[in-house]
C-alpha positions in Angstrom: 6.0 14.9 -5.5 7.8 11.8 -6.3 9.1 11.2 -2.6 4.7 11.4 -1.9 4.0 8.5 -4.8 7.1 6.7 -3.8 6.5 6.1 0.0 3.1 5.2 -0.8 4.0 2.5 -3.7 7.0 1.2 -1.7 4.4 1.0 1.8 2.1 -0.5 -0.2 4.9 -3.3 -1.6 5.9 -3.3 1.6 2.3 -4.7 3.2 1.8 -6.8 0.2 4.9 -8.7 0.8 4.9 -9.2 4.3 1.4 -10.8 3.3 3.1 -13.3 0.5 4.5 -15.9 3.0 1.6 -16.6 5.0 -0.5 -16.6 1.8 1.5 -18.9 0.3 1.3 -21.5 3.4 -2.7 -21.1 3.7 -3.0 -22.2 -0.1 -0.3 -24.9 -0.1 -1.8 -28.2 -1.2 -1.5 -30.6 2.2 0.1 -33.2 -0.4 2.7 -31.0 -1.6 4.7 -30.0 1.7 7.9 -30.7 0.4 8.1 -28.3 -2.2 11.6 -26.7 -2.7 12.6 -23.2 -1.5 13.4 -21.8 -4.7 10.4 -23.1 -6.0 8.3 -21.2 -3.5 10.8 -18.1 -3.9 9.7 -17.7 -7.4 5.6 -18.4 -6.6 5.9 -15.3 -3.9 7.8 -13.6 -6.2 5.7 -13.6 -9.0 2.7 -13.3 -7.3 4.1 -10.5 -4.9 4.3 -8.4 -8.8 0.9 -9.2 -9.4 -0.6 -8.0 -6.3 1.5 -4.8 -6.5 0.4 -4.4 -9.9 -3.5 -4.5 -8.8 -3.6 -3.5 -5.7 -0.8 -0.8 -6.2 -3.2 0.5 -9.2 -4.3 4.3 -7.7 0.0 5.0 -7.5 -0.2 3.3 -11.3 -3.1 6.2 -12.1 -1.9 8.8 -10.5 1.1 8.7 -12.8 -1.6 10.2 -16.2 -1.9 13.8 -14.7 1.3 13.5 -12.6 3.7 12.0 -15.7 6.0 15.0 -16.4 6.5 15.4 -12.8 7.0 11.8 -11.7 8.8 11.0 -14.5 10.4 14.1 -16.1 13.6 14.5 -17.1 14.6 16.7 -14.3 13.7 13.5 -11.5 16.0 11.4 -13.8 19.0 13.6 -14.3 18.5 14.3 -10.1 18.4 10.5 -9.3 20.7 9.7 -12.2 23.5 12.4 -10.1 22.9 11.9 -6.8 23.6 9.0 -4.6 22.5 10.5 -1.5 19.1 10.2 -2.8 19.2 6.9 -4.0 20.2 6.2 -0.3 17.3 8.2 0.9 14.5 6.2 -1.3 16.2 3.0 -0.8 16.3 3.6 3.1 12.6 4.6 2.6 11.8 1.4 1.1 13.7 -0.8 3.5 11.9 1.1 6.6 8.9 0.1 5.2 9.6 -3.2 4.3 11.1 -3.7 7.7 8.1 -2.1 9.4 5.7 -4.5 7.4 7.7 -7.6 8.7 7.7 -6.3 12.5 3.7 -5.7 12.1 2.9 -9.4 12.8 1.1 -9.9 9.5 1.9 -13.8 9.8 0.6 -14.8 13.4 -2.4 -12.5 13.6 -5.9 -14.0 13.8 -8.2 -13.8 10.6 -10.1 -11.3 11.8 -7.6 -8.9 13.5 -5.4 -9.2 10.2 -8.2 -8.2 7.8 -8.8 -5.0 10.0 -5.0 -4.3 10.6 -4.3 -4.9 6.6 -7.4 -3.0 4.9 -6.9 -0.4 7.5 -3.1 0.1 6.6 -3.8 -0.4 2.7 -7.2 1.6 2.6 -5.4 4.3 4.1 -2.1 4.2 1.4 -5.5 4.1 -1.9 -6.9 7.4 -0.2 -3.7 8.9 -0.3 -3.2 7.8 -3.9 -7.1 9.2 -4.8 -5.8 12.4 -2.8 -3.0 12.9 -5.5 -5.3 12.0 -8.8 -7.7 14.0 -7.5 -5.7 17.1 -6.9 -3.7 16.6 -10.1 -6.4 16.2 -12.6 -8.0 18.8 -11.5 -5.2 21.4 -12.1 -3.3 21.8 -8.4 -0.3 20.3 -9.0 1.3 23.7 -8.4 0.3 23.6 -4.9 0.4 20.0 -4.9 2.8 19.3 -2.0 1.7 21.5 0.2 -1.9 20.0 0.2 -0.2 16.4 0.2 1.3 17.6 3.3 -1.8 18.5 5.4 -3.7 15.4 3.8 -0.9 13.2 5.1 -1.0 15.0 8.7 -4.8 14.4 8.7 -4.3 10.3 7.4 -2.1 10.4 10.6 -3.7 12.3 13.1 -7.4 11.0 12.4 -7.1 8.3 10.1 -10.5 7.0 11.8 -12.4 9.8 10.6 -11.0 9.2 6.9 -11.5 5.8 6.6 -15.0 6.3 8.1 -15.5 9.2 5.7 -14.9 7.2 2.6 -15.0 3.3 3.7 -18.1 3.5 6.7 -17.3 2.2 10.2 -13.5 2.2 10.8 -13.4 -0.3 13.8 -15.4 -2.5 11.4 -13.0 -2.9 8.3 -12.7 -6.3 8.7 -16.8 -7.3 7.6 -17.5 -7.7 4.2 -20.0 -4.7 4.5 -19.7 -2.7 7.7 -22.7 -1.0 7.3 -24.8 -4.0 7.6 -24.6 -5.9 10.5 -25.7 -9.5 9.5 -23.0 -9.5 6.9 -20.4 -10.5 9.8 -22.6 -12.9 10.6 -23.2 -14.3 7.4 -19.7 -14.7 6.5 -18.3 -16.6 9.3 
């Protein structure tokens, strides 16, 4: 159950940081271009924690129902022994990360990036409602194995559960999908 809450949190980091540097540029004052590197180091970095603190909220509630597993004694005496799986989540993390990077966050258009990002993040939230949902309500005992076909459906036909839950997939990228003037309105 961990490895589920901790590819989603680390993907989720992952996007979120990938997004930093370009954010960072776009709300640069014009007059202050010569700000030093370490200076903007610690602005992304601080504001990187933020955003995974907000954004990365579900994987924050999910831990309630899901505290003795997540973070039960048995997890830490297993990572505290074993480096194999430290090298497995921290391999995890850095395919993610790496991933993020390679998606071309940075030099996408406005439009194409707000699709590609709340497509990408949208997906990681329902994943993260999946697990609350299935914990609170008493299947943690079976909770892997449902994680496992709610992850093959996120993959397979992750149109059909965005739409499902977020309205026109192709359409992410609006303020309000399901009315069409609100493209219009916003641009």
């Amino acid at each position: 159950m961990f490895n589920y809450w901790f590819d989603g949190l680390s993907a989720l980091a992952a996007i979120v940081a990938a997004l930093i540097p370009r954010a960072l540029r776009e709300t640069q004052p014009k007059s202050v271009s010569n700000m030093s590197l370490a200076v903007n180091i610690v602005r992304g970095a601080v504001t990187w924690i933020f955003l995974v603190g907000i954004v990365g909220l579900p994987y924050w509630i999910v831990m309630i129902p899901l505290h003795d597993l997540l973070l039960g004694d048995e997890l830490r005496r297993q990572l505290a022994h074993s480096p194999a799986l430290w090298f497995t989540f921290g391999s995890l993390a850095a395919g993610h990360f790496w991933k993020a990077f390679q998606s071309g966050y940075d030099a996408m258009p406005d439009k194409e990036l707000k699709q590609r990002v709340r497509w990408d993040v949208y997906l990681l939230v329902l994943r993260a409602m999946a697990m609350f949902i299935m914990a609170a309500h008493g299947l943690a005992f079976i909770l892997v194995p449902l994680m496992a076909l709610l992850l093959s459906y996120l993959e397979i036909w992750p149109e059909r559960a965005l739409g499902a839950v977020f309205g026109d997939a192709s359409r992410l990228y609006e303020y309000d999908p399901d009315n069409p003037a609100s493209s219009r309105r916003r641009h």
